[in-house]
C-alpha positions in Angstrom: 33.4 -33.8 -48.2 36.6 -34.2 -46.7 36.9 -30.7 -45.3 33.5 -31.3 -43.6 34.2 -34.6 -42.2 37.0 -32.9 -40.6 35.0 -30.1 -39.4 32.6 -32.7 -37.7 35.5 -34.6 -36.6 36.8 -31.7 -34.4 33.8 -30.6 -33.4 33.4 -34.2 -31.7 36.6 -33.9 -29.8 35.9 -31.5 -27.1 38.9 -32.5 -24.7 41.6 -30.4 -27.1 39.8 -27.5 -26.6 38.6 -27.4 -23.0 42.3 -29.0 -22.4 43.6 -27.0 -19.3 47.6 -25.5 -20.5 50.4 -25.8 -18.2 50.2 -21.4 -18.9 47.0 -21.4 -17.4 47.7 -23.6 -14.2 50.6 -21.6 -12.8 48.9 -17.8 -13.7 47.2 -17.1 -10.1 44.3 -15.5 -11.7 43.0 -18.0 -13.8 39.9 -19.8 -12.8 38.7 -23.3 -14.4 35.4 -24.0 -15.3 33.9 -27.4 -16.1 30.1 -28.3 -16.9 29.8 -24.1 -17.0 30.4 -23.8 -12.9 34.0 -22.6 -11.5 36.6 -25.7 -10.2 37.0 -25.2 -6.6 39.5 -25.8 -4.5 40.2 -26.0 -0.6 42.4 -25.4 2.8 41.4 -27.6 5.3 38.4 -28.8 3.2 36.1 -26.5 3.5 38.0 -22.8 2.6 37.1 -22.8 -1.0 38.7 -21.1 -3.8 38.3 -20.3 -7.0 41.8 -19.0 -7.7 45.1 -18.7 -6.5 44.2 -15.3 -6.4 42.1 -15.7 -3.9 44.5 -17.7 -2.5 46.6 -15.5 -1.5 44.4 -12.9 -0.4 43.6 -15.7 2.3 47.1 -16.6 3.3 48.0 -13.1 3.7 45.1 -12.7 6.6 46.3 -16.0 7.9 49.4 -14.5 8.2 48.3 -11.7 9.9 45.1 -13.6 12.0 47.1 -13.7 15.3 49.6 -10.1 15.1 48.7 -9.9 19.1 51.4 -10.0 21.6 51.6 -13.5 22.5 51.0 -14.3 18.9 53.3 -15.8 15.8 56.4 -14.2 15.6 58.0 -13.7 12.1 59.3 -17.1 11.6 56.2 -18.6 12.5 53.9 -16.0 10.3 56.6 -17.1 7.3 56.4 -21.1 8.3 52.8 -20.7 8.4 52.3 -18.6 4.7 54.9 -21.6 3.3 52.7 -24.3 4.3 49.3 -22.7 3.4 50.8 -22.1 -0.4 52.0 -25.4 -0.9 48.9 -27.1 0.2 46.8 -24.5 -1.6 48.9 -25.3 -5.1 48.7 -29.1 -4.3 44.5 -28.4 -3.9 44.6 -26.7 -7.0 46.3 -29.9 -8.6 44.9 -32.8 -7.6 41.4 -32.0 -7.8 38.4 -34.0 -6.7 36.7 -32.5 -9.5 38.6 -32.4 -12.5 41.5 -34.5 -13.9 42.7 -31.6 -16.4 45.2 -29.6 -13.5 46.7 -32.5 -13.0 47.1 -33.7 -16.1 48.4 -30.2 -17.5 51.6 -30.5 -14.6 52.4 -34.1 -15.0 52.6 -34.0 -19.2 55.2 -31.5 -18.8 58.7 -31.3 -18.1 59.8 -29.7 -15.0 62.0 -27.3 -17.2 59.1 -26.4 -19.2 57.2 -25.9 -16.0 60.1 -23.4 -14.6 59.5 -21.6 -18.4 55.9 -21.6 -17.6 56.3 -20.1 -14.0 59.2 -17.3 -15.6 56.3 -16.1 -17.7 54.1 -15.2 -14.9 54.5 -11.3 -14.6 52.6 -10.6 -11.7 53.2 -10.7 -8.0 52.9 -14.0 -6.0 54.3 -15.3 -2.8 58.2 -16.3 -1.9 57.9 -19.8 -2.7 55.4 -19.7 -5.4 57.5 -21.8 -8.2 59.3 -24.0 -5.9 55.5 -25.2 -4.3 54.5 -26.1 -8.1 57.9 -28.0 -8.8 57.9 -29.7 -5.7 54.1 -30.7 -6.4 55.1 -32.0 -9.8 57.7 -34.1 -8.7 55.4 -35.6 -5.6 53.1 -37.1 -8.3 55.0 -37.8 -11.0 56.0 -40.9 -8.3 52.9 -41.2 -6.4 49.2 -42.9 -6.7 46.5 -41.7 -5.6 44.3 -44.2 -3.3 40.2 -42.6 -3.4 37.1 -44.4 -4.4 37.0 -42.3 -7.6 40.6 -42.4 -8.8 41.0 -43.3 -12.4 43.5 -45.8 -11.4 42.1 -49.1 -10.5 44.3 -50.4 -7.4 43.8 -46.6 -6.6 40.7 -47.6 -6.2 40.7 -50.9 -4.3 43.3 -49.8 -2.1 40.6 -46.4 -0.5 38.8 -47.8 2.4 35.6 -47.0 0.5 35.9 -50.0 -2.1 33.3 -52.4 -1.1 34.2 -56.2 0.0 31.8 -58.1 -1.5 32.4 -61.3 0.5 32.8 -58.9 3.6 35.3 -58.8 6.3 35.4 -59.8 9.6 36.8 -58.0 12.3 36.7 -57.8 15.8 33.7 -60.7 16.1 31.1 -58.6 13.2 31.4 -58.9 9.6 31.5 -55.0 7.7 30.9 -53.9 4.1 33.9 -52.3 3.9 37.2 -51.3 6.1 35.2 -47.9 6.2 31.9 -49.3 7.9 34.2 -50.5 10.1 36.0 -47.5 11.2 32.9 -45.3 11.4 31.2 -47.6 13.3 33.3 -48.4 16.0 33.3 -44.5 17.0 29.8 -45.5 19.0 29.7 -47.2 21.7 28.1 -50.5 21.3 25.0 -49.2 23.9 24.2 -45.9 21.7 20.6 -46.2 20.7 19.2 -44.1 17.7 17.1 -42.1 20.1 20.5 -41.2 22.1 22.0 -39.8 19.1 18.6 -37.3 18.6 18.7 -36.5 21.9 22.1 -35.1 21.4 21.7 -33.9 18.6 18.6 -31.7 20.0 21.3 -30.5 22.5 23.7 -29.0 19.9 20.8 -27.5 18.1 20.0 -25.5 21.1 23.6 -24.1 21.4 24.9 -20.7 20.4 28.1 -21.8 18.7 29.8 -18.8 17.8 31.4 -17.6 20.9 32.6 -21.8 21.4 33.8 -21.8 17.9 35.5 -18.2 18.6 37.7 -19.4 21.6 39.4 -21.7 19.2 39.6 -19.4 16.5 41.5 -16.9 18.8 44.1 -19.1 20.2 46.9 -20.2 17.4 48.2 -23.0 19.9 44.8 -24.4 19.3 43.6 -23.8 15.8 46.6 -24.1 14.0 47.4 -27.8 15.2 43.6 -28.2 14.1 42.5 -26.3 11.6 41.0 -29.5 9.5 39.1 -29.9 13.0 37.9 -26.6 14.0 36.6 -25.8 10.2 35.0 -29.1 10.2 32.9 -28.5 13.5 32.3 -24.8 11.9 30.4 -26.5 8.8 28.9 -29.0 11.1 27.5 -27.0 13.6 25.7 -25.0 11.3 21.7 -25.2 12.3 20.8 -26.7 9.0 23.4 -29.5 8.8 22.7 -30.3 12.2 19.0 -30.7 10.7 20.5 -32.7 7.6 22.1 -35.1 10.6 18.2 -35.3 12.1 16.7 -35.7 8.8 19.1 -38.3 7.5 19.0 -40.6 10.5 14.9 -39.9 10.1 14.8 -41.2 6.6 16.6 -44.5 7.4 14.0 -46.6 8.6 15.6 -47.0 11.5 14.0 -47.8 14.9 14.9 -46.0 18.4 16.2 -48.9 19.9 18.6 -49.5 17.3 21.7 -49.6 18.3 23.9 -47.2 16.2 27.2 -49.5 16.0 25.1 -52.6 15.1 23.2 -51.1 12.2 26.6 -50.6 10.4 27.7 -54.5 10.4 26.5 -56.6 8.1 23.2 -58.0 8.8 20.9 -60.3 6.8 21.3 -57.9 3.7 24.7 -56.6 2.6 25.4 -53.0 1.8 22.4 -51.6 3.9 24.9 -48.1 3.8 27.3 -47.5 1.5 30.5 -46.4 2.0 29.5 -42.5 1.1 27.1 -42.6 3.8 29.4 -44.0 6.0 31.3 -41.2 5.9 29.4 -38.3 5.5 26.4 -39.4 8.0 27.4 -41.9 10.7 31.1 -41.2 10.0 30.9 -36.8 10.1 28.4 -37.2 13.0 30.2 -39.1 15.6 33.4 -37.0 14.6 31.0 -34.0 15.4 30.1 -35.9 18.9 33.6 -36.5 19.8 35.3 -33.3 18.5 32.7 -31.0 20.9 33.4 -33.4 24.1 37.1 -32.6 22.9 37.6 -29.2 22.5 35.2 -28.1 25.2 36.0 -26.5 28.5 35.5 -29.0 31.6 32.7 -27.5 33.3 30.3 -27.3 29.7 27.5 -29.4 30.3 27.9 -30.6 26.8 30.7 -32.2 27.5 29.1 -34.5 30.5 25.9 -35.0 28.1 28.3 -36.4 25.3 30.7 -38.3 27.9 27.3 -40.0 29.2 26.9 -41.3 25.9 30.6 -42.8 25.7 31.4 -39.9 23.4 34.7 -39.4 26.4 36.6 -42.0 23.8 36.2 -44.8 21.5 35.6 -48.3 23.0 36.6 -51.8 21.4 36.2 -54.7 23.6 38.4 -54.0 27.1 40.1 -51.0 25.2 39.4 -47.1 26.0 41.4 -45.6 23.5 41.3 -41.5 23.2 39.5 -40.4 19.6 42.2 -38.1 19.0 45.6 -40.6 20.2 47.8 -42.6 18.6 46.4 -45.7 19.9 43.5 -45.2 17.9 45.1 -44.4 14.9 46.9 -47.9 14.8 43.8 -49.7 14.8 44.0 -48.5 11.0 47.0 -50.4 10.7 45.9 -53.7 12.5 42.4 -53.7 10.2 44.8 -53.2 6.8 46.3 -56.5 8.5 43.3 -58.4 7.6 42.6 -56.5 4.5 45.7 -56.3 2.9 47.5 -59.9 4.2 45.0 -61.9 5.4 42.5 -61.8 2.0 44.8 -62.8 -0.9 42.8 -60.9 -3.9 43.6 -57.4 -2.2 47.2 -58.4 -1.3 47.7 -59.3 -4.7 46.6 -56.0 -5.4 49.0 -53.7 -3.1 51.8 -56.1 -3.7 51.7 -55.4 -7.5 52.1 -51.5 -7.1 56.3 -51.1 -7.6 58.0 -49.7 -4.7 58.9 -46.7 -6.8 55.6 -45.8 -6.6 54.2 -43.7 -3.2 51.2 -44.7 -2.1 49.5 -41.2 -1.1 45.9 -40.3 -0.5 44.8 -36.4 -1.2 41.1 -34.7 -1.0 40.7 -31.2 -1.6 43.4 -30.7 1.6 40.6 -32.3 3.7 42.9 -33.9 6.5 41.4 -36.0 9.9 41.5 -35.7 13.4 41.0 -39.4 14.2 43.9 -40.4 11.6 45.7 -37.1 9.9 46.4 -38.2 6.4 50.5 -38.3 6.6 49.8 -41.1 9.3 47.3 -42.6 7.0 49.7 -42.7 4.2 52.6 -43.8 6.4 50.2 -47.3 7.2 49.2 -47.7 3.5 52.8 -48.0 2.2 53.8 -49.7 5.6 51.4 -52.5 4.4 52.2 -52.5 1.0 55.8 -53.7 2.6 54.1 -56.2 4.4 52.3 -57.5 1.9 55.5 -58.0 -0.7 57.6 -59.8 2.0 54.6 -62.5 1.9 
């Protein structure tokens, strides 16, 4: 009876065995599987992996994507394979999928790491075991700060946590810091039919030969790659369809004007933060990334400038969607957030200063706020918000 009580018991305690080993983690070919389907990871948020493998196979193209005269030279091919592997391994890590990479590295030593990464016998890149150790030691001392972290104040402290009282800023009352920052990308006379309208516009457009031009220029892509792979996903003809079809399905009327829907109205929560981002948030980024990184005479650009797609506008300010000016209104909403309502300072105040406050997705960065800014505000605040 015994030995079958224990034969039920292990059988009940999956996590031992689908436990990920440190071995594992560091051998480039391995590939994780949870719920029977592969783990992925990501470059810039969209270049999935299933390996580091594969990894490498990409960074070696990379490496090799602009060998033109007036190209990288060696330094910059090497810079350039460095920072691709580190973010890679860090991807690999900190997964938005599953917890086990993560755990494996940070229930280790870093010695038995460095034994872990001596028994790797096959080739990898220069740099290979030093990227691991130097991701270990990052989050050994650092907390994550997403809607789904497993951490609680990792949790309150992501722009997606709802407010349930709400919070006012700049004269309307939002959901969430996230509303907020989504919606103030429209100017406050953008209708819903304006935005279909445009959107009928990209549909019509051959995007290859736009999306080649920054594809062939390093002193373009590379300062943007989170930017230029996020317009190649969005551009596609069927997620400009999924934009169409969403803003369809919201019961929304013509007239509606795209900023005000957003704010909290006579119901709360109309949108929730998810939908913030990946509808009203992805699609003005689309708007304002195309007026961007198109030539002067396209005539998308003057459609999208029409609109107020030119910049983002708050009040009597004009501030440039890519520009530091807009970045900092991060920073002066976290002012209300974080030191004006006492329940969420009490929450960033109680995270020890030994701690970093850091904020990782799948290597997804942004181009309104890249996320070293974005982490430089959060524990900026969090100093704040002790000295009160």
């Amino acid at each position: 009876m015994l030995a079958a009580a224990l034969i039920v018991l292990s059988m009940s305690l999956p996590l031992f065995a689908d436990a990920v080993s440190l071995q594992a983690l560091v051998t480039p070919s391995t590939t994780l599987v949870k719920d029977g389907r592969p783990v992925t990871f990501a470059l810039h948020g969209f270049i999935e992996f299933k390996s580091l493998a594969e990894l490498f196979r990409y960074i070696e193209s990379q490496t090799q994507r602009w060998n033109v005269p007036g190209g990288l030279d060696d330094e910059q091919r090497r810079r350039l394979a460095s920072d691709l592997l580190r973010r890679g391994i860090e991807s690999r890590v900190v997964s938005m999928e599953d917890e086990r990479p993560l755990e494996a590295l940070l229930t280790h030593t870093s010695e038995e790491l460095r034994q872990a990464l001596a028994r790797v016998h096959v080739p990898v890149p220069p740099g290979y075991g030093e990227a691991f150790v130097e991701v270990q030691e990052k989050w050994k001392h650092s907390l994550n700060c997403w809607s789904a972290s497993p951490s609680i104040p990792g949790r309150v402290l992501s722009n997606w946590y709802p407010i349930e009282e709400g919070i006012q800023l700049y004269v309307a009352t939002y959901d969430s810091t996230e509303h907020f920052w989504q919606a103030v990308k429209y100017h406050p006379d953008v209708t819903l039919a304006q935005l279909k309208e445009l959107l009928g516009i990209l549909e019509q457009k051959d995007w290859d030969p736009w999306l080649a031009r920054l594809d062939g220029d390093p002193k373009i892509y590379l300062p943007n790659a989170y930017a230029v792979e996020f317009l190649r996903h969005n551009l596609a003809r069927e997620r400009l369809q999924w934009f169409r079809d969403e803003l369809g399905r919201q019961a929304l009327s013509a007239n509606d004007h795209a900023r005000v829907v957003q704010q909290r109205g006579a119901a709360s929560f109309r949108f929730s933060a998810f939908e913030e981002k990946v509808l009203w948030g992805d699609l003005a980024d689309v708007l304002h990334l195309v007026y961007t990184f198109s030539l002067p005479d396209d005539p998308i650009r003057k459609a999208l400038g029409t609109r107020h797609f030119d910049a983002v506008y708050l009040g009597e300010r004009r501030m440039g969607f890519i520009s530091e000016e807009f970045r900092s209104l991060m920073l002066e909403i976290w002012r209300v957030k974080y030191l004006k309502i006492e329940r969420f300072r009490e929450v960033i105040s109680s995270i020890p200063m030994e701690i970093r406050l850091s904020h990782f997705l799948n290597d997804g960065d942004s181009p309104d706020i890249p996320i070293p800014v974005y982490v430089g505000f959060l524990n900026q605040i969090r100093e704040l918000a002790r000295a009160r």
